[in-house]
Every structure is written in C-alpha cells, then in structure tokens.
C-alpha positions as CSV (number, residue, x, y, z in Angstrom):
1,X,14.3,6.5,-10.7
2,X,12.2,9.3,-9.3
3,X,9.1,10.8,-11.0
4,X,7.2,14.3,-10.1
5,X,3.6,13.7,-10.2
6,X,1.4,16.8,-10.3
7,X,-1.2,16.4,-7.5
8,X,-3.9,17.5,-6.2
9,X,-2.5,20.1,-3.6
10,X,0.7,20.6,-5.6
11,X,3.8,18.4,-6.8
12,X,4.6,14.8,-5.2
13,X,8.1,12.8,-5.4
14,X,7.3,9.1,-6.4
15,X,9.9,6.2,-6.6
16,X,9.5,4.7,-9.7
17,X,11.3,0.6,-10.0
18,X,11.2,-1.0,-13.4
19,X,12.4,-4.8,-13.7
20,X,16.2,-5.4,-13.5
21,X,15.9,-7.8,-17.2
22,X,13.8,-8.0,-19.9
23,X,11.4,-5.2,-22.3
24,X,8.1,-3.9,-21.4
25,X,5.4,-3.2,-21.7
26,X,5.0,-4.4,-18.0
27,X,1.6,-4.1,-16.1
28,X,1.6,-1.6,-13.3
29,X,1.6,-1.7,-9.7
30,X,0.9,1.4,-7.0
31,X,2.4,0.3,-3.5
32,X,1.9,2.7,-0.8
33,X,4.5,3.4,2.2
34,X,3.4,3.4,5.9
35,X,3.7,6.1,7.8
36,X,7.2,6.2,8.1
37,X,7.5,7.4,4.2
38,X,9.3,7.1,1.0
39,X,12.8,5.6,2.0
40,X,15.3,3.3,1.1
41,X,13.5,0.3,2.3
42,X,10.4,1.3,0.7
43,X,12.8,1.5,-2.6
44,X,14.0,-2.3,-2.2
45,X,10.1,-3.7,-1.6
46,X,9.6,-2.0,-4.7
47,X,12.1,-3.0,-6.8
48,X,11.5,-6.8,-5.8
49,X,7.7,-6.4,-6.9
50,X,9.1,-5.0,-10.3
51,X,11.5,-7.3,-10.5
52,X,8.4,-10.1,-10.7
53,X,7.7,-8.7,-14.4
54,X,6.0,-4.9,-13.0
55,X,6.9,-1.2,-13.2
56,X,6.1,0.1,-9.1
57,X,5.4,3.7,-8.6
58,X,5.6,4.3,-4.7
59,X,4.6,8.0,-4.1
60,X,5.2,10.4,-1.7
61,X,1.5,10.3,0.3
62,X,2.9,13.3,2.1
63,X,3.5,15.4,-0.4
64,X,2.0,18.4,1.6
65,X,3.9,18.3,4.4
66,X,7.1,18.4,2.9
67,X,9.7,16.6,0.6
68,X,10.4,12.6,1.1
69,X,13.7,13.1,2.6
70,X,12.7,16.5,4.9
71,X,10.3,13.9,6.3
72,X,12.3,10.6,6.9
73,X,12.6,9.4,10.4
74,X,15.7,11.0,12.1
75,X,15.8,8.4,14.1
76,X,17.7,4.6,14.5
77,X,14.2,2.8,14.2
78,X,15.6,-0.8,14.5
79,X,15.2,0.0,18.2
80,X,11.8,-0.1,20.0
81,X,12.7,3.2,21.3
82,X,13.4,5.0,17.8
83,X,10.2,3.5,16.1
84,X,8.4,5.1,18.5
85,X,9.8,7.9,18.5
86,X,9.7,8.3,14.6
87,X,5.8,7.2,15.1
88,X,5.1,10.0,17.1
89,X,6.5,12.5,14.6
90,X,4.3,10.1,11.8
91,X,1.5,9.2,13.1
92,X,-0.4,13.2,13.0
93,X,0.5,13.4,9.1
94,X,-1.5,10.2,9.1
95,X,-4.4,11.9,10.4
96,X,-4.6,14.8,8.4
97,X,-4.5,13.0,5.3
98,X,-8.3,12.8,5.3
99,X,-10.3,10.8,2.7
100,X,-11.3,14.2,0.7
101,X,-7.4,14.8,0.4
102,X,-6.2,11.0,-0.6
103,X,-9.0,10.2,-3.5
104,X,-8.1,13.3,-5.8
105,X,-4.4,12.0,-5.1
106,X,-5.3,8.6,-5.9
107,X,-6.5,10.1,-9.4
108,X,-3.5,11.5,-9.7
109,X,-1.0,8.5,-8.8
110,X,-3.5,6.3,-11.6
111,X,-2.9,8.3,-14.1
112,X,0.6,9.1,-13.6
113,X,1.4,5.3,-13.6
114,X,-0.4,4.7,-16.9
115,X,1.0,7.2,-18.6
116,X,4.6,6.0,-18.4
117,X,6.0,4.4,-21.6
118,X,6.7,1.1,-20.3
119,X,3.3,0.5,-18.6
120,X,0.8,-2.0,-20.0
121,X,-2.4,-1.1,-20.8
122,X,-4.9,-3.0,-18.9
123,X,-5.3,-3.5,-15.3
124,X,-3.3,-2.0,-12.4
125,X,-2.5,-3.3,-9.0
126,X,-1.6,-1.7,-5.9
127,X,-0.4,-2.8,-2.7
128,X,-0.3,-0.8,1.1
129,X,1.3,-1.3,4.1
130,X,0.2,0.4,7.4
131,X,-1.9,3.1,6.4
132,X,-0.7,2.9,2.9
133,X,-3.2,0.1,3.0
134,X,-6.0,1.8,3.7
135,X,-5.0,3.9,0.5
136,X,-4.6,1.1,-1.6
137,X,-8.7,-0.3,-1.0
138,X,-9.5,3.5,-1.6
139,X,-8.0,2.7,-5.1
140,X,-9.6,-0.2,-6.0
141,X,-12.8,0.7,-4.8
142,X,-12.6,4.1,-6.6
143,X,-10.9,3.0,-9.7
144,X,-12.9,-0.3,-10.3
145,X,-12.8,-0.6,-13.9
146,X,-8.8,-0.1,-13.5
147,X,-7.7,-2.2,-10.6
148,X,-7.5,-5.9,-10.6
149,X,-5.7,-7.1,-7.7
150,X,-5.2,-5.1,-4.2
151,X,-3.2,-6.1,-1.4
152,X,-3.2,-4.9,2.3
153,X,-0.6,-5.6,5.0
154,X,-0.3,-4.7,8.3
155,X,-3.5,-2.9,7.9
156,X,-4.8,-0.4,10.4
157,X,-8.2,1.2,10.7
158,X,-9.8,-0.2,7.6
159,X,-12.8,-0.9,9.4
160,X,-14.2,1.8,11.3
161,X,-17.5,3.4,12.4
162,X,-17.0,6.8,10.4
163,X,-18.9,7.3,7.7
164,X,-16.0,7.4,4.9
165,X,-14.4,3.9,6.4
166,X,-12.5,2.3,3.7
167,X,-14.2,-1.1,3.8
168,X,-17.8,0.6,3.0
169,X,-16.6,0.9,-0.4
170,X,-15.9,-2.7,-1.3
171,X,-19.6,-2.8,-3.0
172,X,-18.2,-1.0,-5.6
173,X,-14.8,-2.8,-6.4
174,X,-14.0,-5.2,-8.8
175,X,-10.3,-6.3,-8.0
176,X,-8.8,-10.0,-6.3
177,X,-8.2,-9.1,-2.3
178,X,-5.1,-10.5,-0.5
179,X,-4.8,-9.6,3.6
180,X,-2.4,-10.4,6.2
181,X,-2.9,-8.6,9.0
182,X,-0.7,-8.2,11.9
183,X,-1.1,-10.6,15.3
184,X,-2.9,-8.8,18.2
185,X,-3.0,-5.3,15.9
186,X,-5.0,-2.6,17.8
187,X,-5.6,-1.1,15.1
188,X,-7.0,-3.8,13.1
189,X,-8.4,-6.0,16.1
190,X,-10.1,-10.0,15.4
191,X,-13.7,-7.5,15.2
192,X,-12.5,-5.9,12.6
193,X,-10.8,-8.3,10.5
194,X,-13.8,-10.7,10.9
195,X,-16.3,-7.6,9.6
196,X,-14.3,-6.7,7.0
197,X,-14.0,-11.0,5.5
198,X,-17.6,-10.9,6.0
199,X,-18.3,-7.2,4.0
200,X,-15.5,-8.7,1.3
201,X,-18.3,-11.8,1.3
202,X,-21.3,-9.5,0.9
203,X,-19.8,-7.9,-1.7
204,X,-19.3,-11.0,-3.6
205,X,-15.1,-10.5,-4.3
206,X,-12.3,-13.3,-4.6
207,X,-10.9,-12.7,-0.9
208,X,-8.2,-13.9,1.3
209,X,-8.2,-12.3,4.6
210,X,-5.5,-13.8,6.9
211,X,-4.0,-12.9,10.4
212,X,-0.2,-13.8,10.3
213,X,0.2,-15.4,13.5
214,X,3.2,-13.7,15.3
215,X,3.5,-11.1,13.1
216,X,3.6,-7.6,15.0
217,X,2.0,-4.3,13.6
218,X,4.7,-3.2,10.7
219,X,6.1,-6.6,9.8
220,X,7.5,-6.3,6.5
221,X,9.5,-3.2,7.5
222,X,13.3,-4.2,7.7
223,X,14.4,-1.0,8.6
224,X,12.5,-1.3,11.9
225,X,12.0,-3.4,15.2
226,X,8.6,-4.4,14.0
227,X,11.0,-6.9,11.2
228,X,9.6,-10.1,10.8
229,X,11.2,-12.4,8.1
230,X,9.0,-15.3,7.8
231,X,5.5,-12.9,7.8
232,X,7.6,-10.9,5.4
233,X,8.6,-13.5,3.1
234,X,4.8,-15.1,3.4
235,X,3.4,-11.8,2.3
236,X,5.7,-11.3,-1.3
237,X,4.6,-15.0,-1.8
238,X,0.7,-14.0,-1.5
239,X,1.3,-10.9,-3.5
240,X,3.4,-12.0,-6.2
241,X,0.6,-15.1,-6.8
242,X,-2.3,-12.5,-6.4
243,X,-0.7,-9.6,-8.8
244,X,0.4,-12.6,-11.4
245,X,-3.0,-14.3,-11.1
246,X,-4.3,-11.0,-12.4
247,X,-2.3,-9.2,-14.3
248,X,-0.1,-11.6,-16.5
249,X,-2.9,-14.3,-16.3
C-alpha cells in the first residue's frame, strides 16, 4: 500500500506494509531507505518487519527532489559498476537533505504513522539503513517520549565533528539501540564506532553497537553488489529481538 504524507516542503510517497495474518492494532515501525530510495527491495524489508506482528511506513526521504520512481536507480546495481554509478546520481540528494530539512519531516513521518487505524498506541520503532540511519537516531533523539527501540545499519556519518552530528543528541533519547555497522566502512570508521558506544554509555542507554565482520558498506541491500546474506540475516535477527523486546514486551 502506498500513503501520501503531507510534509514539510510539500507531499511525500510512503510504502506502507501491514502483517500478512492476523488483526491489529499492531505497534509501529519507521524504517528509512538508503540512498538508493523507495523501491522494490526496500518494499520486501518492509513487509518482513510487518510480518513480525508491525505496520512499516518507509517514506519517500526525497520527497523534494522528485517522485520515488522518477528517482530510482536506472541502473543494473547488482554490478560494482552500476552501484556506483547509481551512487553518484544518490549520493548529492544525500547532502542536501540537511538536518533543518529532515527533523520537520521526521514530525511529519511520526505522526502520519500514528494516525493510521491499525497502529497501536504506545511506542514506535524505527529502523535506517545507509543514511536512513542517520534519520532514524534523529527520530529517537527528537521524539523521545515516542520511540522505544531504534536500529542503525550500515551506518554512515553518524559521528561527526559538525555541530548538528547525529550522535550529539543521544542525551536526550530514551529508546533500546541496536548497531551493526559495516566492515572497514569509511564512512563509519573503528573511531567513530568506538566514540559513538562510548557517547551511547555516557548517555546511560541499553546499547549494542557491533561491527559485522565482512560485511561491506550496504549489506542488507539485495538488489545490489554490496548483498551480504549472513550480515543480512544477523541484522533481522537483532532487530526483530530489539523491536519485540520493546514494543510487544
């Protein structure tokens, strides 16, 4: 099913995956796409997470720079030479979607997922892959009193020396933290990793911070060379625990 979520800077596409059996309510989960955008692999991690018990809106992060399907790669990116090629296209919408556009979207993904019928009250979780994870701290460090459990995978430039970097809000949240970054990641380097399990620490939260060992940049991705089954199937095993741990527990 697809939703259209008024936003901040106008009207966003979201997938929205309810559980194959059973009647809600069901608790609600926000996973956000990488770079590559809403697509039909983004649609199947989806519906597996609602098929644990949740109803998953994935929205369109992009929004401003066009519709889901103007935006999807072009490109074969099961090749090394096509996921780079549909990175370069991705990688500059990445950048302009600046903290001080993404937290009045956040607001607006929140609140569009609660208001469906079929949603719980309570607690929400959200998920993020690539920079989708990034987006998905943002949540649960803005929306404390609302988020519960947040996962990150394949992570990239959540710590940082600018002033808005993702991981300086984790005073502030409340929620259970899973991690698994990528092996070797440039963009989420040992440094980085070790800084942000020790501002998770600080911050006194229930934390697992892992690298997956072989696990390249983009792991969970099917759709593209970066593909790595076992990572992939260790990460739905970490999540499904963390999101039932706090949501159904």
């Amino acid at each position: 099913m697809s939703l259209e979520i008024p936003a901040a800077d106008g009207t966003a596409e979201a997938l929205v995956a309810r559980p194959s059996t059973g009647t809600g309510p069901f608790p609600g989960v926000i996973l956000y796409m990488d770079a590559f955008g809403l697509r039909p692999r983004i649609q199947e991690m989806a519906q597996r997470i609602a098929d644990w018990g949740y109803v998953v809106l994935a929205p369109n992060v992009f929004y401003r720079e066009g519709k889901a399907a103007e935006l999807a790669p072009p490109v074969d990116m099961s090749t090394q030479e096509g996921r780079e090629a549909a990175g370069k296209a991705a990688f500059p919408r990445v950048g302009r979607l600046t903290s001080d556009k993404a937290l009045p979207d956040i607001d607006a993904w929140v609140s569009a997922l609660r208001g469906l019928d079929d949603v719980a009250p309570g607690p929400i979780g959200t998920t993020g892959y690539c920079m989708g994870a990034r987006l998905a701290v943002r949540t649960a460090t803005s929306h404390p009193d609302v988020v519960a459990a947040c996962g990150g995978f394949h992570a990239g430039g959540l710590v940082t020396d600018d002033p808005d970097s993702p991981h300086l809000g984790l005073a502030n949240a409340k929620a259970r933290f899973v991690f698994g970054h990528a092996d070797h990641d440039p963009s989420m380097a040992p440094a980085a990793v070790a800084r942000l399990g020790e501002t998770l620490k600080d911050a006194g939260l229930e934390a697992s911070n892992e690298i997956y060992t072989g696990a390249p940049h983009g792991y969970t991705m099917a759709d593209t060379s970066a593909f790595h089954p076992e990572a992939t199937e260790r990460h739905f095993q970490e999540l499904r625990a963390l999101l039932d741990g706090e949501l159904k527990g």
